[in-house]
C-alpha positions as CSV (number, residue, x, y, z in Angstrom):
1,X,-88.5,-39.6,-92.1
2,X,-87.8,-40.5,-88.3
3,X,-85.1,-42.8,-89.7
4,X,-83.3,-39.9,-92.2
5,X,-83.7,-37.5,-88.8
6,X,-81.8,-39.9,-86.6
7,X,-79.1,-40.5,-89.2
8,X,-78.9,-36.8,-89.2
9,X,-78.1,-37.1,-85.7
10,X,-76.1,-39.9,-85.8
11,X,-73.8,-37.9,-88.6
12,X,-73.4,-34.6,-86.6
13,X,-72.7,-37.1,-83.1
14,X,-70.0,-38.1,-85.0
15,X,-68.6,-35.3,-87.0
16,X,-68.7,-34.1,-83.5
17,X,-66.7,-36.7,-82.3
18,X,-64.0,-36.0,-84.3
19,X,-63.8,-32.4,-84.4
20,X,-60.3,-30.8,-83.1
21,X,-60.4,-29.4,-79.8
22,X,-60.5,-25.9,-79.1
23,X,-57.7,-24.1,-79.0
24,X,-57.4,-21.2,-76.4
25,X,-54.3,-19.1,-76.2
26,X,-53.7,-16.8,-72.6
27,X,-51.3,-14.7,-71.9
28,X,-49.9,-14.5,-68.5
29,X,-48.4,-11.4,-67.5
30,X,-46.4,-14.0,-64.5
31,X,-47.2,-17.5,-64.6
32,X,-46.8,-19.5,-61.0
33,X,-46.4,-23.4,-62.5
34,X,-47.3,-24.9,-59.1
35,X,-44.4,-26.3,-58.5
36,X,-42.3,-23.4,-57.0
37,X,-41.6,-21.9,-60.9
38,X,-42.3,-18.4,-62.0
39,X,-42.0,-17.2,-65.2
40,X,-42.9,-13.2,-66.3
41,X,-44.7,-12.5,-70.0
42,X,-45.6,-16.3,-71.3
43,X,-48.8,-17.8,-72.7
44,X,-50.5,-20.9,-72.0
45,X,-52.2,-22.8,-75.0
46,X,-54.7,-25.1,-74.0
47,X,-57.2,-28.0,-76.5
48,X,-60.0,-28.9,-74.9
49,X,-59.3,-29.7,-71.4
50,X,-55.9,-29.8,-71.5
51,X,-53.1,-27.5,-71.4
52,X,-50.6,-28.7,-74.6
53,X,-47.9,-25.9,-74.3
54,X,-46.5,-23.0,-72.9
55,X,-45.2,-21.1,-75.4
56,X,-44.5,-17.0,-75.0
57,X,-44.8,-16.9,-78.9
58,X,-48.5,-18.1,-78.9
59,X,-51.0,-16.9,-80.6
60,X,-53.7,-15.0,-81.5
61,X,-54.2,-14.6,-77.7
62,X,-58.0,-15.4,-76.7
63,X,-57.4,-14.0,-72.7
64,X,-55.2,-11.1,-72.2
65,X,-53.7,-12.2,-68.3
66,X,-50.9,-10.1,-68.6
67,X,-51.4,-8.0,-65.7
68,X,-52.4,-11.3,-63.6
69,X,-50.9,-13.7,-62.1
70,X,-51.9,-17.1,-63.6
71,X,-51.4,-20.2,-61.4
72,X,-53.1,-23.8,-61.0
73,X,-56.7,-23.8,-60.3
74,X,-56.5,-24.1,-56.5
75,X,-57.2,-27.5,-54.4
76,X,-58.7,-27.5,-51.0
77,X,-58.6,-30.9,-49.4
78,X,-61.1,-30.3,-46.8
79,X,-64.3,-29.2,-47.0
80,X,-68.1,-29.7,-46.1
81,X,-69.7,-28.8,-49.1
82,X,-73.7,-29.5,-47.8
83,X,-73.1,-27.4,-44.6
84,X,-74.9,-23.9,-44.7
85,X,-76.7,-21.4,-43.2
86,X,-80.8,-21.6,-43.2
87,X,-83.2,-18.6,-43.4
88,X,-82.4,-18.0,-39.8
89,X,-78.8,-17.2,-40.2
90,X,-78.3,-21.1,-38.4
91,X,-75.8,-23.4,-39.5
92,X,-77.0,-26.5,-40.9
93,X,-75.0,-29.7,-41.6
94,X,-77.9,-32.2,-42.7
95,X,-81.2,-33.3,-42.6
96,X,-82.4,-31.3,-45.2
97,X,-84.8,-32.9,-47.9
98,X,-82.5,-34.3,-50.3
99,X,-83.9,-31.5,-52.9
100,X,-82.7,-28.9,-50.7
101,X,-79.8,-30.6,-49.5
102,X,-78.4,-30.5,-53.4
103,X,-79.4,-26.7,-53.7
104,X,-77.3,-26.0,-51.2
105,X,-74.6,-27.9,-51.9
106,X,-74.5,-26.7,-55.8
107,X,-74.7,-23.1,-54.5
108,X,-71.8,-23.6,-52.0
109,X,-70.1,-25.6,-55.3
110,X,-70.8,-22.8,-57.6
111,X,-69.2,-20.3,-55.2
112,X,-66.2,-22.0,-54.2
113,X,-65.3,-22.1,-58.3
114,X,-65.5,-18.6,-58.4
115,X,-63.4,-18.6,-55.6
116,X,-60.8,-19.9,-57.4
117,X,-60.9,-23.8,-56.5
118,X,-61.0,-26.0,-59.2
119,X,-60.9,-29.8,-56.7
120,X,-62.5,-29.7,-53.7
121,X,-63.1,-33.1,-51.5
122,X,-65.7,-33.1,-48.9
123,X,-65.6,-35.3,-46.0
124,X,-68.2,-35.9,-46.1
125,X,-72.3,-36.5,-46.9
126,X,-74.4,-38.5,-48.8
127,X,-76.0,-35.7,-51.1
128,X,-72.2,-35.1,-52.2
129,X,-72.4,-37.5,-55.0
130,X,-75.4,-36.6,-57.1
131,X,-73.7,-32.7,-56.9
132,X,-70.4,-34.7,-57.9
133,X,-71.7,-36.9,-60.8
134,X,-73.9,-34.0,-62.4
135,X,-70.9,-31.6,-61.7
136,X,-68.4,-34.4,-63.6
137,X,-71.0,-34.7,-66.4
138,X,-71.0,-30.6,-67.6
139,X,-75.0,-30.4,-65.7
140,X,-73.9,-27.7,-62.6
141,X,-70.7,-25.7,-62.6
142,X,-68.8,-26.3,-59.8
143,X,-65.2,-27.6,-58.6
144,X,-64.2,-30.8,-59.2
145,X,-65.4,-32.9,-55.9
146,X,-64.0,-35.6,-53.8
147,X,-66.6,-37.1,-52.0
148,X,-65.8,-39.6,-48.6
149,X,-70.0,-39.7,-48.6
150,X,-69.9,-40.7,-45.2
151,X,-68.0,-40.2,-41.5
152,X,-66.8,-43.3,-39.8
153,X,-66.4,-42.8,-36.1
154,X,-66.0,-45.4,-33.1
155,X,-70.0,-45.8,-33.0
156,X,-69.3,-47.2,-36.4
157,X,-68.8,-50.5,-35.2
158,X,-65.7,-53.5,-34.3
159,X,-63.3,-54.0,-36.5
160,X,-64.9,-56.2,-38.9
161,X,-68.1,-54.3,-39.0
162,X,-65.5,-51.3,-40.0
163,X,-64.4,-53.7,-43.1
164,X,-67.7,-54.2,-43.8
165,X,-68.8,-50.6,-43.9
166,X,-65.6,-49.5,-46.3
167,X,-66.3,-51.9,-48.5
168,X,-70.0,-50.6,-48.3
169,X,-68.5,-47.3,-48.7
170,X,-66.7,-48.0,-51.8
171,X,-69.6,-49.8,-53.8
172,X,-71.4,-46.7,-53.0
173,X,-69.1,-44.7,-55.3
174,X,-66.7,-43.3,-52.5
175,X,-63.7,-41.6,-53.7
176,X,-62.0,-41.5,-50.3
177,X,-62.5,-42.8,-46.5
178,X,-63.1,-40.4,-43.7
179,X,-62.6,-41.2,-40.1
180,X,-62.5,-39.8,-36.7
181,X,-60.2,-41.1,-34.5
182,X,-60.1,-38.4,-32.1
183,X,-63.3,-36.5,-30.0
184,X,-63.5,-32.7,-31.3
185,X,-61.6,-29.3,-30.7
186,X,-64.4,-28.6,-27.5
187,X,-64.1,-32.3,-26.1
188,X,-60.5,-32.3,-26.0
189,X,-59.3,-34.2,-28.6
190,X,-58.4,-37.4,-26.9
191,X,-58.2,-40.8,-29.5
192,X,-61.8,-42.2,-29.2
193,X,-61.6,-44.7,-32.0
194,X,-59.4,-47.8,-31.0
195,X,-56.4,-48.7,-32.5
196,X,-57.9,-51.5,-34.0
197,X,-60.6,-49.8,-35.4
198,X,-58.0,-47.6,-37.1
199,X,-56.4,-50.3,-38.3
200,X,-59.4,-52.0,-39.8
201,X,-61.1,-48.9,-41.5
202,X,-57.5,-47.4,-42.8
203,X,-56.5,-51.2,-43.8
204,X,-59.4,-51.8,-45.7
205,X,-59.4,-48.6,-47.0
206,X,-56.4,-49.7,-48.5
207,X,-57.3,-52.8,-49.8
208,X,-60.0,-51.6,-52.0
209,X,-58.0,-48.8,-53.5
210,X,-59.3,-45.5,-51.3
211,X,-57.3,-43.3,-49.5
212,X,-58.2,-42.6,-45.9
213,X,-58.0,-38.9,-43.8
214,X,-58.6,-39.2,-40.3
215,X,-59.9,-36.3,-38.2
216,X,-57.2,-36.2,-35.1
217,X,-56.7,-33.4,-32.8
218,X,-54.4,-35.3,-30.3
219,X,-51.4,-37.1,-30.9
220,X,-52.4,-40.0,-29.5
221,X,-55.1,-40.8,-31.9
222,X,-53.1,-39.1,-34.9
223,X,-49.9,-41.6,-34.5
224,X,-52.3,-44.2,-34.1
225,X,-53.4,-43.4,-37.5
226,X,-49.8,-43.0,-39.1
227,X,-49.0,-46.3,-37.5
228,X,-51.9,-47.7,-39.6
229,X,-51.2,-46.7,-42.6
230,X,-53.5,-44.0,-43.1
231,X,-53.2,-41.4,-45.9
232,X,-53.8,-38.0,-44.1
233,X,-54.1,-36.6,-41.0
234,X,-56.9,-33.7,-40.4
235,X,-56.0,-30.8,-38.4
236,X,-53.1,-32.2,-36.0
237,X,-53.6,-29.5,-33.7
238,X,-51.8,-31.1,-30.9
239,X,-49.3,-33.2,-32.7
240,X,-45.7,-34.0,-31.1
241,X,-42.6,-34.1,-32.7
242,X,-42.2,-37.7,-32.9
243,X,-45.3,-37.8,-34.6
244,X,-44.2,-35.5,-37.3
245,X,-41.0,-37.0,-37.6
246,X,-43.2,-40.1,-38.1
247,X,-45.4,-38.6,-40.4
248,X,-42.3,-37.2,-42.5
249,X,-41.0,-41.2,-42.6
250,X,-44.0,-42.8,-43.7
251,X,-45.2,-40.0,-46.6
252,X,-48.2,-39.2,-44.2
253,X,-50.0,-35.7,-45.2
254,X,-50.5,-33.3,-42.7
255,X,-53.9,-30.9,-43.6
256,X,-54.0,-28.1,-40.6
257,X,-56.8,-25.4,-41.0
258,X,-56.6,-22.3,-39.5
259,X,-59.8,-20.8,-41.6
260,X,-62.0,-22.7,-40.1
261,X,-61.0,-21.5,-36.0
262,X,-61.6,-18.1,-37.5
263,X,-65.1,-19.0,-39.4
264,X,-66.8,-20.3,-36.0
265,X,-65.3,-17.4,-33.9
266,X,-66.5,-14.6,-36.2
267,X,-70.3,-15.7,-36.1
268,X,-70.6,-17.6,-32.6
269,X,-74.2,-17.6,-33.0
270,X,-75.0,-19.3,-35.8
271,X,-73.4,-22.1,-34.2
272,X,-74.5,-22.1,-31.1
273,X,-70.8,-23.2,-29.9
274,X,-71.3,-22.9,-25.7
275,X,-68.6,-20.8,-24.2
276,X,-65.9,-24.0,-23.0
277,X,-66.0,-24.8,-26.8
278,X,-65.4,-21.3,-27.9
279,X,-62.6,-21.1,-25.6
280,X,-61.2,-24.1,-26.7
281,X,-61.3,-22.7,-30.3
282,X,-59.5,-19.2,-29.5
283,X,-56.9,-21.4,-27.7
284,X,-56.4,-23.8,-31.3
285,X,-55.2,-20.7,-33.3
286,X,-52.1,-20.7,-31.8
287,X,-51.0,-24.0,-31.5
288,X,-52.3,-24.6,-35.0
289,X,-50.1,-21.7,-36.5
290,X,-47.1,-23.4,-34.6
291,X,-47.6,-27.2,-36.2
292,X,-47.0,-25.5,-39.6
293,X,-43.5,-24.3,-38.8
294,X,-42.5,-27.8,-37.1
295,X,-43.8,-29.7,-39.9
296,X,-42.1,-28.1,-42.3
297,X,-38.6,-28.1,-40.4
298,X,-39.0,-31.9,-40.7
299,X,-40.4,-32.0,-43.8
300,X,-43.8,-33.2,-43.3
301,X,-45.9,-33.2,-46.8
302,X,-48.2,-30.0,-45.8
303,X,-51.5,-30.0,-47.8
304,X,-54.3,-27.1,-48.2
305,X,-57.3,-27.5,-46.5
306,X,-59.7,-25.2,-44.7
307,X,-62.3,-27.5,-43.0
308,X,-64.9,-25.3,-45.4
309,X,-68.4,-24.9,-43.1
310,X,-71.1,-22.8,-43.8
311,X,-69.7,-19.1,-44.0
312,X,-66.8,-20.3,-45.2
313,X,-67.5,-21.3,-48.9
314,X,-66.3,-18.8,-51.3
315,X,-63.7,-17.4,-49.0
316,X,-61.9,-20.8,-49.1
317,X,-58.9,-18.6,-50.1
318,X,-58.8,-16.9,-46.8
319,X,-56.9,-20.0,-45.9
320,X,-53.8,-18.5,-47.5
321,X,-54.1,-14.9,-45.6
322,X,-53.8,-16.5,-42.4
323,X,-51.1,-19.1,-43.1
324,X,-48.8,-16.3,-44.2
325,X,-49.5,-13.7,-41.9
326,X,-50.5,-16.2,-38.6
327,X,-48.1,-19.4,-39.4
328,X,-45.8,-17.2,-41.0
329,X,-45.7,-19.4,-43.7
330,X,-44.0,-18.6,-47.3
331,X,-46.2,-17.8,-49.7
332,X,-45.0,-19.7,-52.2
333,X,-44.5,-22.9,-49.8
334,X,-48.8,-21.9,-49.3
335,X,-49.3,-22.1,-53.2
336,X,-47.4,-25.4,-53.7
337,X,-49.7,-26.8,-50.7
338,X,-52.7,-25.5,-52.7
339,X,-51.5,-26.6,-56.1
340,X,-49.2,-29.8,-56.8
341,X,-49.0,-30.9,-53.5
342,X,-52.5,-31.0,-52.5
343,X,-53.4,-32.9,-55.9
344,X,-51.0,-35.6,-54.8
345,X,-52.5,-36.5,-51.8
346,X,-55.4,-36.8,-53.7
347,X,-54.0,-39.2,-56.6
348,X,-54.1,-36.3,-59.1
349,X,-50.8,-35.8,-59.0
350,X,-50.5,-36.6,-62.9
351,X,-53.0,-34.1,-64.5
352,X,-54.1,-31.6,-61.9
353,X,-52.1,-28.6,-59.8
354,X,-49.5,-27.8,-62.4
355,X,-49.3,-25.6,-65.6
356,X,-47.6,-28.0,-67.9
357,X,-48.3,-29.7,-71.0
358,X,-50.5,-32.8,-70.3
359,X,-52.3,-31.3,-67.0
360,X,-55.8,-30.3,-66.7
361,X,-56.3,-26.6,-68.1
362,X,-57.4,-25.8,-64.4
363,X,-56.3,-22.5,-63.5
364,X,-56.4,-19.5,-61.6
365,X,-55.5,-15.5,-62.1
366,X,-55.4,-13.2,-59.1
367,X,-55.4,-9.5,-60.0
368,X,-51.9,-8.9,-58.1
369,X,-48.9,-11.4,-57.1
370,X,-49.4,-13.6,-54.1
371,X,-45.6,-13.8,-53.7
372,X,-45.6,-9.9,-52.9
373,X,-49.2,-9.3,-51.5
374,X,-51.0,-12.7,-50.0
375,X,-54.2,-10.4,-49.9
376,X,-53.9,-10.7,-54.0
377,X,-56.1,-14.2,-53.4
378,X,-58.8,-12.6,-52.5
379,X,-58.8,-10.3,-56.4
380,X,-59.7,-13.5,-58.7
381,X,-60.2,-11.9,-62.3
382,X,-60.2,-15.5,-64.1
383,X,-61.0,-19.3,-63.6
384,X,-61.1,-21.5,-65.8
385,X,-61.7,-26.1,-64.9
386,X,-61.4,-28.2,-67.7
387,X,-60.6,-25.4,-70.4
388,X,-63.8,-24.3,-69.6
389,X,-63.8,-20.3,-68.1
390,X,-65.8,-19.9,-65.2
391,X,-65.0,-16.3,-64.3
392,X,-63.4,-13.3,-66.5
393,X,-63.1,-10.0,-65.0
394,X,-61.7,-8.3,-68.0
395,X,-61.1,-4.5,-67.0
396,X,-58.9,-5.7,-64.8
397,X,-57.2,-9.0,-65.9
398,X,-56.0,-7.1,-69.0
399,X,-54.6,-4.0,-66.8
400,X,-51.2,-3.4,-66.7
């Protein structure tokens, strides 16, 4: 009997296996490609986890978009997916029992997707990668996440201990590198990791096949990075133009955050910021709004993070609001950073942040066009990661 039973199982394991995917057929009443492409009235068709066509004559249609706007699931490059607020309104960013450590992080996972981002990385902590792997494995809904799983910072030892620790890093199950090679917003933002130290974290980093980010606020520490080879730089509040131009010459990628300055000013207390820090905040908006306009006019590869803390998950789309209206960015120069641009500097650049045949069937609707009305990020009727849909808001996705 037990062996007719598991040949039963056996059988339907791999009828299974060999069963087409499933096809799902939306419409998109406009359809934002990621790439700087619009198109009005189309439909996306999508097996499995994969979108195989875009084809206006699709059908029977499965999700009626067509007063949406349909775009790539969105991508935010920099978050800190543990952090959180405790029972006493308190940020916390660790030291929580490991069993409460991955509540928190799957709730702050969970939101984030119904936000509207489908890849997050998180730079970083330890209880990222169990929330990662079970994520990756169909056991907790949740974005696609990036994990660095640790911080590296000038306490992190010479050069060669550096090596030693990115290798560690890497064997660990890493997926990028994250440094600090500059003090913090509040201390100034003056290069506290030595060049050398750069060097040898960003250098091994690239000799075992990670990327590496580096947390800079100054220039000096931020060309010291782009000198060494590093992948990303993390804020750049205070960059120069011959960093930039730099930066633009070697591919480097630029992440500057703006929601995260607004996060810690609108709820001082929960992180009990003293007042020279708080100042030094209010003074970052501006200057950060600035480095937008100068990267772009050289060309520096502008990615979409928000430096995602606790109050700040599930509003990661905020981001967008205050790059248009305070950086006086384009929007749709805002939704390639989010999109295809952002899932290059990650090494997804081949299957995630574009609606096109052979990409991930990640995507996003908004109820209302973020070319005409950047507020329309914050009305997401639809996700869906993986060709699996994570939110459907059906009185008004099929309005029109």
């Amino acid at each position: 009997m037990t062996a007719r039973i598991a040949l039963a199982i056996l059988g339907l394991l791999v009828a299974e296996s060999h069963a087409q995917p499933r096809r799902t057929v939306i419409a998109a009443g406009t359809l934002l490609d990621g790439r700087g492409g619009a198109v009005r009235n189309t439909r996306i068709v999508v097996e499995g986890s994969t979108i195989v066509a875009i084809d206006p004559g699709a059908r029977p249609v499965d999700y009626d978009l067509r007063g949406a706007a349909v775009m790539p699931g969105w991508i935010d490059t920099h978050v800190h997916i543990n952090w959180h607020f405790d029972e006493h309104g308190k940020s916390v960013a660790g030291g929580d029992p490991p069993d409460q450590a991955a509540l928190y992080a799957a709730e702050d996972a969970w939101v984030t997707l119904q936000d509207g981002f489908t890849t997050v990385q998180s730079v970083g902590a330890a209880i990222d990668k169990p929330v990662r792997d079970r994520i990756e494995r169909g056991l907790l809904p949740g974005p696609r996440i990036l994990t660095s799983l640790r911080q590296i910072q000038n306490r992190s030892g010479d050069p060669e201990q550096l090596r030693a620790l990115v290798r560690q890093t890497k064997t660990e199950g890493a997926d990028v590198i994250k440094l600090f090679a500059t003090s913090g917003l509040g201390a100034g933002g003056a290069q506290t990791m030595t060049d050398e130290q750069i060097q040898a974290t960003c250098g091994e980093a690239k000799t075992v096949g990670l990327r590496a980010v580096v947390h800079a606020i100054g220039d000096a520490g931020a060309r010291a990075a782009v000198l060494a080879g590093c992948t990303a730089i993390e804020h750049g509040t205070f960059l120069s133009d011959a960093t930039l131009d730099l930066m633009a010459e070697r591919g480097t990628y630029l992440d500057p955050n703006l929601l995260v300055l607004h996060n810690y000013l609108d709820n001082p207390p929960a992180f009990n910021f003293n007042e020279q820090t708080l100042q030094a905040l209010r003074a970052a908006i501006e200057p950060t709004a600035a480095t937008f306009g100068r990267a772009r006019a050289r060309r520096v590869k502008v990615v979409f993070g928000t430096d995602a803390v606790a109050g700040a998950h599930g509003r990661n789309a905020e981001e967008f609001v205050y790059r248009v209206t305070e950086a006086h960015e384009k929007p749709m120069d805002a939704l390639i950073s989010a999109t295809s641009l952002s899932a290059e500097s990650l090494g997804l650049g081949d299957r995630a942040g574009v609606v096109a045949p052979g990409f991930e069937a990640d995507l996003v609707a908004t109820a209302g066009n973020p070319l005409d009305d950047i507020t329309s990020v914050r009305r997401v009727v639809f996700v869906m990661k993986g060709g699996r849909v994570y939110r459907n808001v059906p009185a008004i996705s099929a309005a029109r």
